[in-house]
C-alpha positions as CSV (number, residue, x, y, z in Angstrom):
1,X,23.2,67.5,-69.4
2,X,25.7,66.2,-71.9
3,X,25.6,63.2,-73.5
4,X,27.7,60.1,-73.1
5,X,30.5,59.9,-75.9
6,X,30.2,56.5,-78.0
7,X,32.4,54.7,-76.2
8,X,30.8,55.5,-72.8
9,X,27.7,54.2,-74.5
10,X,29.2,51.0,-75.9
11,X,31.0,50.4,-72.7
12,X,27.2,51.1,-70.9
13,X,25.5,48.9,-73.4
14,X,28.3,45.9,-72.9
15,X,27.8,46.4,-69.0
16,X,23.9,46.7,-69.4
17,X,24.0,43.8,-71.9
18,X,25.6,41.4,-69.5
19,X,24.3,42.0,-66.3
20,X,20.6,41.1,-68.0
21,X,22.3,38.1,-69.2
22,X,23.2,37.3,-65.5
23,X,20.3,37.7,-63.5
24,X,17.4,35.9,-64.7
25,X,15.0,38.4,-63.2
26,X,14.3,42.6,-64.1
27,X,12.7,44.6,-61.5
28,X,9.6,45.8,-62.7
29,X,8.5,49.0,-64.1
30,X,6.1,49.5,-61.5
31,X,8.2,48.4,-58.5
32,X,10.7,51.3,-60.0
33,X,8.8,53.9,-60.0
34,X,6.9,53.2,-56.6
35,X,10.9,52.7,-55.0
36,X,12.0,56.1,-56.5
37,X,8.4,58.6,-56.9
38,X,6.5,59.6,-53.7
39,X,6.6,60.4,-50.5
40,X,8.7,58.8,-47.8
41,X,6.2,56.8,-46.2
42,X,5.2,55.7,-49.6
43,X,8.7,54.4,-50.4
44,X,9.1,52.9,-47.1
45,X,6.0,50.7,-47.7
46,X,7.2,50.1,-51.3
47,X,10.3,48.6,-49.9
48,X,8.7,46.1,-48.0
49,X,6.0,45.5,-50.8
50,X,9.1,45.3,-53.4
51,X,11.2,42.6,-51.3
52,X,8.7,40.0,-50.8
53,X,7.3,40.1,-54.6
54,X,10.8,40.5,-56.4
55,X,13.9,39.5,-54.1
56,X,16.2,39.1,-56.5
57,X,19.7,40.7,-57.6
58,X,18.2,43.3,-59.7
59,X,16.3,44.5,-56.9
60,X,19.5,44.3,-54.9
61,X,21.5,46.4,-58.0
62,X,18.6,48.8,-58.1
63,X,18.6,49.5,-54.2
64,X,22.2,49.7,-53.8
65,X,22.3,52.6,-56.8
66,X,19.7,54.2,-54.5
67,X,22.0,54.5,-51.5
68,X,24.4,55.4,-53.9
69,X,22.9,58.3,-54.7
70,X,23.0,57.0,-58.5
71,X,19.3,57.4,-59.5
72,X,17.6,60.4,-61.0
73,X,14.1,61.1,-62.2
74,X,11.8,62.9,-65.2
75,X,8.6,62.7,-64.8
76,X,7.8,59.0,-64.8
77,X,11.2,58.1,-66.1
78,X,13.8,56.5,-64.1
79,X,17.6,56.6,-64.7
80,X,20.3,55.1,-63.0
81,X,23.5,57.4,-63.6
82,X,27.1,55.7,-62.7
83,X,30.4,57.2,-64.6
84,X,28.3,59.6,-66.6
85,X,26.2,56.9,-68.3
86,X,22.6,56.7,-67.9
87,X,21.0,53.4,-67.9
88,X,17.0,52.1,-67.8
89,X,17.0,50.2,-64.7
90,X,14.0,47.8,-65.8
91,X,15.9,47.1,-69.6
92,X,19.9,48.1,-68.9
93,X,19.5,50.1,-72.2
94,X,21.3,53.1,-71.8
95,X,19.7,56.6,-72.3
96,X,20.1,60.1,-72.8
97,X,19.7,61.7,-69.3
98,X,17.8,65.0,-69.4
99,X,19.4,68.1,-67.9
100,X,16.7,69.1,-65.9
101,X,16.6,65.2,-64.1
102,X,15.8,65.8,-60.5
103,X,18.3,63.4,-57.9
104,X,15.8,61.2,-55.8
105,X,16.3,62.4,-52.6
106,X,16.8,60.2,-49.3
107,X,16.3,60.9,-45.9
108,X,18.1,59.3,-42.7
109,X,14.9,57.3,-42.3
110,X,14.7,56.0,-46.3
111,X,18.9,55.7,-46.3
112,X,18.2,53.3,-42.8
113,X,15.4,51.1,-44.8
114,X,17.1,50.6,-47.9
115,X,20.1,49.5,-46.1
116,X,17.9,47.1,-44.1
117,X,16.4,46.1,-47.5
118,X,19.9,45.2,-49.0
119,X,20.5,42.8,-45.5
120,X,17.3,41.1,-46.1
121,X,18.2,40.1,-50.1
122,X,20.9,38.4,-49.0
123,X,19.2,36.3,-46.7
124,X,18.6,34.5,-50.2
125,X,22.0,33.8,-50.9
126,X,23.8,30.9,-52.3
127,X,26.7,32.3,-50.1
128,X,26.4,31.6,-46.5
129,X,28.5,34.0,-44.9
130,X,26.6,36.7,-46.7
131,X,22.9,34.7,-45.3
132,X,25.1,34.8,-42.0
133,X,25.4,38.8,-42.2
134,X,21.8,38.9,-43.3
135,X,20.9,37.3,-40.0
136,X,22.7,39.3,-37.6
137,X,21.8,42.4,-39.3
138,X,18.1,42.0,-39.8
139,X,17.9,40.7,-35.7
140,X,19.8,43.9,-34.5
141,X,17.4,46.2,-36.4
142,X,14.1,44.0,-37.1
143,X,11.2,45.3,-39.2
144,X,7.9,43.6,-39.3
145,X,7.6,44.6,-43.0
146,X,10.2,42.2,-43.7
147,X,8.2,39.2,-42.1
148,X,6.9,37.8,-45.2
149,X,10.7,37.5,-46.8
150,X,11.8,35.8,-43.4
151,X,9.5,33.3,-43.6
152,X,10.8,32.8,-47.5
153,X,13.9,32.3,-45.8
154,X,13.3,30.3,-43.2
155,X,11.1,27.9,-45.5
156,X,14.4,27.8,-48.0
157,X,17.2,27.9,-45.3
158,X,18.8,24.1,-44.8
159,X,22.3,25.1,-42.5
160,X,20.3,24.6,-38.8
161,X,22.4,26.9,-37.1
162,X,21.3,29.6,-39.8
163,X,17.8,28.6,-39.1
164,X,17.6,29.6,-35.4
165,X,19.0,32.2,-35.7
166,X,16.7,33.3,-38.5
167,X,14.2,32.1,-36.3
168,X,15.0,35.0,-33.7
169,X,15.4,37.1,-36.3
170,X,11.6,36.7,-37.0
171,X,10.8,37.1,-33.2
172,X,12.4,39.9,-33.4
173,X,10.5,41.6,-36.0
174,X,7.3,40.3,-34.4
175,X,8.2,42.2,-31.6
176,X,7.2,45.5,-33.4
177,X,4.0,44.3,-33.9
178,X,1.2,45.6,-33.6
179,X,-0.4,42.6,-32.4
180,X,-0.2,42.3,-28.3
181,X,-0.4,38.4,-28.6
182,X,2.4,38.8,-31.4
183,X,4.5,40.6,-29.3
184,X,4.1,39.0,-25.9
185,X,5.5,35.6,-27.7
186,X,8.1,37.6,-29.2
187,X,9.3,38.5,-26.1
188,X,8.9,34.9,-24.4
189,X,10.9,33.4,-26.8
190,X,14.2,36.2,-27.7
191,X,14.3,35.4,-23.5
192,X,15.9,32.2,-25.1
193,X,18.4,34.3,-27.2
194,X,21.3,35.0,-24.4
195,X,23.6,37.6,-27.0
196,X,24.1,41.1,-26.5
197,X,22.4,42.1,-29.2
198,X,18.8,40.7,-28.2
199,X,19.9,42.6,-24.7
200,X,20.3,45.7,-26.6
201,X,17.0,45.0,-28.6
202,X,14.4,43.8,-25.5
203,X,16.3,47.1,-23.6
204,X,15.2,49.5,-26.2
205,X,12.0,47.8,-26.9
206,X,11.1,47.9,-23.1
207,X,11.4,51.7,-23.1
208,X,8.7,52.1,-25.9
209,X,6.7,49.4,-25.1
210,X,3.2,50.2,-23.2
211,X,1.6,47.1,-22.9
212,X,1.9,46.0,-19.2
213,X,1.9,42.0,-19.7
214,X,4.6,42.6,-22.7
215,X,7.1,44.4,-20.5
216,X,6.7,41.9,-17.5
217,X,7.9,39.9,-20.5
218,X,10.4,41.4,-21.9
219,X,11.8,42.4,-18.3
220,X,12.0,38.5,-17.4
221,X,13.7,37.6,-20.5
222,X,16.3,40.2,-19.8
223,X,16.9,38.9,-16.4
224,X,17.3,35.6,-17.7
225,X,20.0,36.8,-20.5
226,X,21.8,38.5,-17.9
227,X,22.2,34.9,-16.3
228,X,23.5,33.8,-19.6
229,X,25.8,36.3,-20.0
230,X,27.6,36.3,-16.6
231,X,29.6,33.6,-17.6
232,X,31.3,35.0,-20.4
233,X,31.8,38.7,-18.7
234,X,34.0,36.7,-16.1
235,X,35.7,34.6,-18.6
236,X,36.0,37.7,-20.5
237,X,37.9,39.2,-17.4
238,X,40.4,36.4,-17.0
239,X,41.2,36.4,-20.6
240,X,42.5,39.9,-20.8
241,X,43.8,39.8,-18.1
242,X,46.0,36.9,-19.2
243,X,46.6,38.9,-22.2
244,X,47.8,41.8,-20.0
245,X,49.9,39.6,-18.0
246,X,51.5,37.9,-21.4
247,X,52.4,41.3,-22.6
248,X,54.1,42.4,-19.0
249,X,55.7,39.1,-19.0
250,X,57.2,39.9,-22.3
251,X,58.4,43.5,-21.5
252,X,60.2,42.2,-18.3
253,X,61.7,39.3,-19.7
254,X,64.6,41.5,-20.7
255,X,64.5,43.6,-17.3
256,X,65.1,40.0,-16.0
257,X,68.7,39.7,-17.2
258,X,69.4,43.5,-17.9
259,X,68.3,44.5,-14.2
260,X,67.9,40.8,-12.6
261,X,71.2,39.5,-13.6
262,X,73.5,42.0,-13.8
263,X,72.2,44.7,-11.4
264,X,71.7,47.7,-13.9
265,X,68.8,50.2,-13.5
266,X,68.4,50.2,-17.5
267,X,66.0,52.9,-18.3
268,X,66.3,52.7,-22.2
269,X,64.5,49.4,-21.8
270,X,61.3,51.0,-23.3
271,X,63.0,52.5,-26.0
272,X,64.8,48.9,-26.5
273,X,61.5,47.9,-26.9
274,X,60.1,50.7,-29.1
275,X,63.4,49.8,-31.5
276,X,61.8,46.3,-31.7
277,X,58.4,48.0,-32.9
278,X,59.5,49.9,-35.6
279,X,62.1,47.3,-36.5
280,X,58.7,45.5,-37.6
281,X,57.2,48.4,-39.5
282,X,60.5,49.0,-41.5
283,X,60.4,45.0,-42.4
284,X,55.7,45.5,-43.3
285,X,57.1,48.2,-45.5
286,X,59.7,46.2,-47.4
287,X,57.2,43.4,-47.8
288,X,54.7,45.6,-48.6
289,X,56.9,47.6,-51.8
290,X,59.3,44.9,-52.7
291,X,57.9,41.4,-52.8
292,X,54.6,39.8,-54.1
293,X,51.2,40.6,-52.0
294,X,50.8,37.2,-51.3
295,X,53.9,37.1,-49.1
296,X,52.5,40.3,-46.9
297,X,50.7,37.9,-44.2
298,X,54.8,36.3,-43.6
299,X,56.2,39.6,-42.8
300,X,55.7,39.4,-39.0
301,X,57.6,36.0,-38.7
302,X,60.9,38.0,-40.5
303,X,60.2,40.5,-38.4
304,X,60.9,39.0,-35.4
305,X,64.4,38.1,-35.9
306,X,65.1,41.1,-37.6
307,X,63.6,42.8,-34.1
308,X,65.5,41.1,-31.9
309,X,68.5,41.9,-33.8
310,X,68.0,45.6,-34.1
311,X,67.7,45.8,-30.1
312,X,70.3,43.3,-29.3
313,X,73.0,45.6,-31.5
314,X,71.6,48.5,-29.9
315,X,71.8,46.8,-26.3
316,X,75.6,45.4,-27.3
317,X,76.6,49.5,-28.3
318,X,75.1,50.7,-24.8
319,X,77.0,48.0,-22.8
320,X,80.1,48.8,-24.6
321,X,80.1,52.3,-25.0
322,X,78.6,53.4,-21.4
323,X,77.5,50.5,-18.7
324,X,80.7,48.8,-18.7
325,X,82.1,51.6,-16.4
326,X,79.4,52.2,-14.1
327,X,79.2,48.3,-13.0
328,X,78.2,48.1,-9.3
329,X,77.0,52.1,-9.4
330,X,73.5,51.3,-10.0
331,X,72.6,55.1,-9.5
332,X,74.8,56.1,-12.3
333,X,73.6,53.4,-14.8
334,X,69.7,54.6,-13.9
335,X,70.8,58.5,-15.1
336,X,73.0,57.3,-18.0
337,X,70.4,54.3,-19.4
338,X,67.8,57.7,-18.8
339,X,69.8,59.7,-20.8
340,X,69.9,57.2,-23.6
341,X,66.6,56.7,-23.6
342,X,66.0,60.4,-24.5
343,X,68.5,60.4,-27.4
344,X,66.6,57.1,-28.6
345,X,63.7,59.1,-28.4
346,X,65.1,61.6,-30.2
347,X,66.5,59.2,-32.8
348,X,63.4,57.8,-33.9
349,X,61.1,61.4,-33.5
350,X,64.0,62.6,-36.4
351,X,63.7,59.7,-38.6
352,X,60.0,58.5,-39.0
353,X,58.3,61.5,-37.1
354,X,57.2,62.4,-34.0
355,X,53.2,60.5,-35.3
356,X,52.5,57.5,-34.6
357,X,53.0,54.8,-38.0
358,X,51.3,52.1,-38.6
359,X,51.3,48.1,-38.3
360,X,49.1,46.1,-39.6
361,X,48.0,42.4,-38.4
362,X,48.6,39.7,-41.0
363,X,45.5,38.5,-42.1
364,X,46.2,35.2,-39.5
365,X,45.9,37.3,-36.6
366,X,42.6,39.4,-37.8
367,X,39.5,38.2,-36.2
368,X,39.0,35.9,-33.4
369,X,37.5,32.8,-31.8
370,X,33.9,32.6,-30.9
371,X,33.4,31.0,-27.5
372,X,30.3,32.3,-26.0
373,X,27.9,34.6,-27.8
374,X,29.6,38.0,-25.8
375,X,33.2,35.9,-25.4
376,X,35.4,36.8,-28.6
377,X,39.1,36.0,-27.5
378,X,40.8,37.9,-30.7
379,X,44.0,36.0,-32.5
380,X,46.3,38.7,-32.1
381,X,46.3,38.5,-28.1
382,X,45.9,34.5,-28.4
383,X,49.2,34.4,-30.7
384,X,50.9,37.0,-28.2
385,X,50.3,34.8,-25.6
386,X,51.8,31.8,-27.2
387,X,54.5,34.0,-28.1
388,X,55.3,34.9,-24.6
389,X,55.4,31.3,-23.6
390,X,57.6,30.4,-26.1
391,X,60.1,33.1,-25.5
392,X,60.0,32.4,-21.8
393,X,60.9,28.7,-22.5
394,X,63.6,30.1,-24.7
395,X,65.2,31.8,-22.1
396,X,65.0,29.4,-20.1
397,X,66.7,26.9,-21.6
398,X,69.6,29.4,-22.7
399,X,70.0,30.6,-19.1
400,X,69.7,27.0,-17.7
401,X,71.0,24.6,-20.1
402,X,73.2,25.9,-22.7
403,X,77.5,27.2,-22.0
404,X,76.2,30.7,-22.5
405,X,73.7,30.5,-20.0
406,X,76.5,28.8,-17.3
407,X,78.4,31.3,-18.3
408,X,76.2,34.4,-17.5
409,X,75.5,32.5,-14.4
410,X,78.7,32.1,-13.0
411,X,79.8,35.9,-13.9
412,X,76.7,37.1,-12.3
413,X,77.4,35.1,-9.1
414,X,80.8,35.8,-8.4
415,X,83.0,37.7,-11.0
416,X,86.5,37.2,-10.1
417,X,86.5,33.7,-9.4
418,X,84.7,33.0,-13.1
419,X,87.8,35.3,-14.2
420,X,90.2,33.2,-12.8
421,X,88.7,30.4,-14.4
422,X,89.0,31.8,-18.1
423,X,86.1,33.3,-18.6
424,X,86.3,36.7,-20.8
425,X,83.6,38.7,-18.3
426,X,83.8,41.6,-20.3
427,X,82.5,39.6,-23.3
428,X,79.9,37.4,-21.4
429,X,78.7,41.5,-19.9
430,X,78.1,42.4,-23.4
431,X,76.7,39.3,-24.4
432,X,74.0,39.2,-21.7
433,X,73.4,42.9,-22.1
434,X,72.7,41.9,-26.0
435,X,69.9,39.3,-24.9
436,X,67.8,41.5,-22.7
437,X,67.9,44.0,-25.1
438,X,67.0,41.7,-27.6
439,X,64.4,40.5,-25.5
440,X,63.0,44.0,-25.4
441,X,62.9,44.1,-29.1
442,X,61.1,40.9,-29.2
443,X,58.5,42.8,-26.7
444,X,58.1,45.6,-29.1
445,X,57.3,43.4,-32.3
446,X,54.6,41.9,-30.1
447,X,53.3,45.1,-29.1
448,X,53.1,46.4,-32.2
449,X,50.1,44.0,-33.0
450,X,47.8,45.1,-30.4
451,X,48.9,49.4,-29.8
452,X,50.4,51.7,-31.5
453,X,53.9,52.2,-32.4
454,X,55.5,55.7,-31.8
455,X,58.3,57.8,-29.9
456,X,56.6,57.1,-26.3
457,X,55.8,53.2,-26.7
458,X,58.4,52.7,-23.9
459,X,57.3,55.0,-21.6
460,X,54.0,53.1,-20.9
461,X,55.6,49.9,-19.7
462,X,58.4,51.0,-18.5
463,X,57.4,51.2,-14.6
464,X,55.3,47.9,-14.7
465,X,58.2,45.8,-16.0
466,X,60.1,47.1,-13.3
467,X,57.1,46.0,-11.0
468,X,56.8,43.1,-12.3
469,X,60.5,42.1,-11.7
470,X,60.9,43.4,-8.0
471,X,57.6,41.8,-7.3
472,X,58.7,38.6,-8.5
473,X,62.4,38.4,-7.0
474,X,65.4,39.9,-8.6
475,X,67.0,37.0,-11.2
476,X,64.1,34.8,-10.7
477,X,62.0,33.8,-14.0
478,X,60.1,31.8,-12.1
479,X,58.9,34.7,-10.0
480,X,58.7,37.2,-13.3
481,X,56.0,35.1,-14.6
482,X,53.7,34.8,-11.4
483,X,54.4,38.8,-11.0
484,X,53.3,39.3,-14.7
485,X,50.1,37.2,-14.5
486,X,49.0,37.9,-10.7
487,X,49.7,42.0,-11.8
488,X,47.9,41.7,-15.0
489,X,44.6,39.5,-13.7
490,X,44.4,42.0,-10.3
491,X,44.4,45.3,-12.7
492,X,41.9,43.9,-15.0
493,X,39.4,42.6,-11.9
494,X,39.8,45.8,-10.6
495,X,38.8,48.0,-13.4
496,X,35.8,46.1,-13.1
497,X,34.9,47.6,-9.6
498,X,36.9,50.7,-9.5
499,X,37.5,51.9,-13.0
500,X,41.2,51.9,-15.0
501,X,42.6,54.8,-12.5
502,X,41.6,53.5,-8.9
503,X,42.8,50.3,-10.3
504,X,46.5,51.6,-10.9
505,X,46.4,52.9,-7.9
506,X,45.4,49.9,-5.7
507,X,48.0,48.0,-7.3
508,X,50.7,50.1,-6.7
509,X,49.4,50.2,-3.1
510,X,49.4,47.1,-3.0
511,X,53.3,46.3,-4.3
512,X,54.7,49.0,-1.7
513,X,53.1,47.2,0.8
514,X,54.2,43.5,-0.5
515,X,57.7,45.2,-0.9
516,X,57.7,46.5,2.8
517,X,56.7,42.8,4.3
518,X,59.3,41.1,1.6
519,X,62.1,43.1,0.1
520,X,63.0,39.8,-1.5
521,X,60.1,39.4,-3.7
522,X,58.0,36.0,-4.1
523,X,61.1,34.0,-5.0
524,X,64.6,35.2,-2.7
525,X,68.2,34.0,-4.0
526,X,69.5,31.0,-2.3
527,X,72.6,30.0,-1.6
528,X,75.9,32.4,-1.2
529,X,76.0,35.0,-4.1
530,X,72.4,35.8,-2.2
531,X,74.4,36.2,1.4
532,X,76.9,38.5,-0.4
């Protein structure tokens, strides 16, 4: 093997140099060799041996360039290799690497303990989020060997909610035990512990377990986390499908005016939508090449104008070039709006590809909040539903209190008469056409936060906005939103009996049946525009 050139070895000696100067402690000589030279079962009780004596960040360093696959060996000799320098991992002096070093070798069974060894360091951390990761990692795989350096914890941890949960971390490991006392307690008290992962952990420990009074144990405490968990499977239900129902309410919004209002079958309302989406990826991208990477997590709130702008345009060209001839032929506006989707299709399958691109979620919407211990109600789908909200009570107002609204109102109702009172119809046609299309767009910047963005994003909510809007009475908002949120929470209740396709199905049942006993939908037209 060659050797390093000099600057390579200054460059190793400066690193070497300060990393010594960091860490107050040096793995030892001995705790090298025993980590690196044997056999596995050797190693694997080295590990344990190591951690308790010497947990410390040179340890840490040391085990990480194991998994690495950074540490060859000569003889008794022990090099760490990274960038074609060779360090001593006891000094940090850098040395010549002999050709004919041999690469210590690591099984699935040594790569699994070292990782488990790296978890268990940081359990001594200044930082807590790293002692928090520690935790959760060491109580989904637990290894007695490590008892000794949980007990070092536990004596040194001061946060309390750190310190039960190391506590069941150390139950957890006793439960490998071969002590039957040991284990039977261990079992007793994770029955305490109502997560998932002590499910998964008693479940897998009950099918090796042969002790008979341990896995009466073990099978009570699982009955008893079941209890615990019951609650947030149900609330876990009603969440999404609340989320579901947020994200229907938004795709029929538009439908609402589009199909609602002005009586046109518009099939291109998907592709309205899937304009919206990659609206937003055009605007990520131009955040993402031409302005500072702090301003990245702001993209999403320019997209959304920029969205709803894209669509409306698109909307306004549609009812310009093509819907205003075929007003009161709703047959002829389903086949036209169908044949515009295609071309939309088209459009965007020539320009970006027919692949799906990518979105990303702004750092604000990554992650989620932490209500019960299997109850995570991620940001994205909380923002989306605020987002929804606010858009309905947007629409709202503008159909209900502003001239425009009175406006699109009155043309709707009863065109001549708001001709002969002044009003340009043709312009207030375009202008509503322009909203739900909009709206759409507005649908497809949301949508691109929780799927993925491509040619066929339309095509998947196409049918249930029009569901949603028949179900809930043609023109009615009121009606939209109980359609939105009744079809979203019966789907996701429903998957829960009869699995995602059976589910569809009932549903759909289910509407032709509510269609047959009211045509009308939940909320009917009053007054005389209804009669007519």
């Amino acid at each position: 093997m060659r050797t390093a050139s000099p600057g390579l070895r200054n460059l190793g000696c400066f690193i070497a140099s300060l990393f010594m100067a960091i860490n107050a402690h040096a793995i030892s000589a001995e705790s090298v060799k025993s980590l690196s030279i044997g056999d596995t079962d050797d190693r694997v009780t080295a590990i344990g041996r190591v951690l308790v004596a010497e947990p410390d960040d040179a340890t840490a360093a040391f085990i990480r360039a194991l998994v690495d696959d950074a540490v060859k060996v000569k003889g008794e000799q022990v090099f760490v290799v990274r960038d074609g320098v060779g360090t001593d991992p006891v000094t940090g002096q850098v040395l010549d690497v002999p050709d004919d070093a041999e690469d210590v070798m690591n099984n699935n069974r040594l790569r699994g303990e070292l990782d488990t060894a790296l978890a268990a360091i940081r359990l001594l951390s200044p930082d807590r989020a790293k002692r928090q990761q520690a935790v959760t990692e060491l109580t989904r795989d637990p290894n007695p060997a490590l008892l000794p350096l949980l007990d070092k914890a536990l004596a040194a941890e001061t946060d309390g909610s750190l310190k039960t949960q190391l506590t069941l971390a150390r139950e957890a490991a006793l439960l490998g035990s071969d002590d039957v006392a040991q284990r039977l307690r261990a079992a007793q008290a994770l029955g305490e512990s109502k997560t998932p992962a002590t499910q998964l952990l008693l479940n897998q420990r009950l099918a090796e377990e042969a002790d008979p009074a341990v896995k009466a144990a073990i099978a009570a405490s699982l009955k008893s986390i079941a209890k615990g968990l019951v609650w947030g499977e149900y609330l876990g239900t009603l969440f999404t499908g609340i989320s579901l129902g947020s994200v229907l309410l938004l795709v029929a919004l538009g439908l609402a005016i589009t199909y609602g209002l002005m009586g046109v079958i518009n099939m291109a309302h998907g592709e309205l939508m899937m304009i919206g989406a990659y609206a937003t990826y055009l605007v990520q991208g131009l955040f993402r090449t031409h302005l500072p990477e702090a301003w990245f997590d702001w993209y999403l709130v320019a997209a959304v104008p920029v969205a709803f702008a894209a669509a409306a345009l698109v909307g306004a060209a549609m009812e310009r070039g093509v819907l205003r001839f075929l007003y009161g032929r709703p047959l002829e506006t389903l086949l036209a709006t169908w044949g515009i989707s295609l071309v939309l299709m088209q459009a965007v399958r020539s320009l970006f590809g027919a692949q799906n691109v990518g979105v990303e979620n702004p750092s604000w919407m990554s992650g989620g909040v932490q209500v019960l211990a299997n109850l995570t109600l991620p940001y994205n789908r909380l923002v989306i539903i605020a987002f929804a909200v606010a858009v309905l009570l947007g629409m709202g107002y503008l159909i209900g209190r502003t001239r425009l609204g009175l406006f699109v109102r009155g043309v709707t109702q009863n065109r001549p008469i708001a001709s002969c009172m002044g009003v340009n119809t043709a312009r207030i046609d375009t202008y509503a056409f322009a909203l739900g299309s909009g709206i759409a767009g507005l649908a497809g910047c949301a949508l691109s936060q929780v799927g993925n963005v491509g040619p066929d994003l339309g095509q998947s909510y196409i049918v249930d906005a029009f569901m949603v809007v028949v179900v809930g009475g043609v023109g009615q908002l009121a009606g939209a939103v109980y359609a939105a949120m009744g079809l979203g929470l019966a789907s996701k209740l429903l998957e829960g009996w009869t699995g995602a396709v059976l589910a569809k199905i009932a549903v759909l049942v289910f509407i032709i049946v509510f269609i047959q006993k009211r045509p009308q939908g939940i909320f009917a037209m009053k007054g005389r525009s209804a009669e007519a």
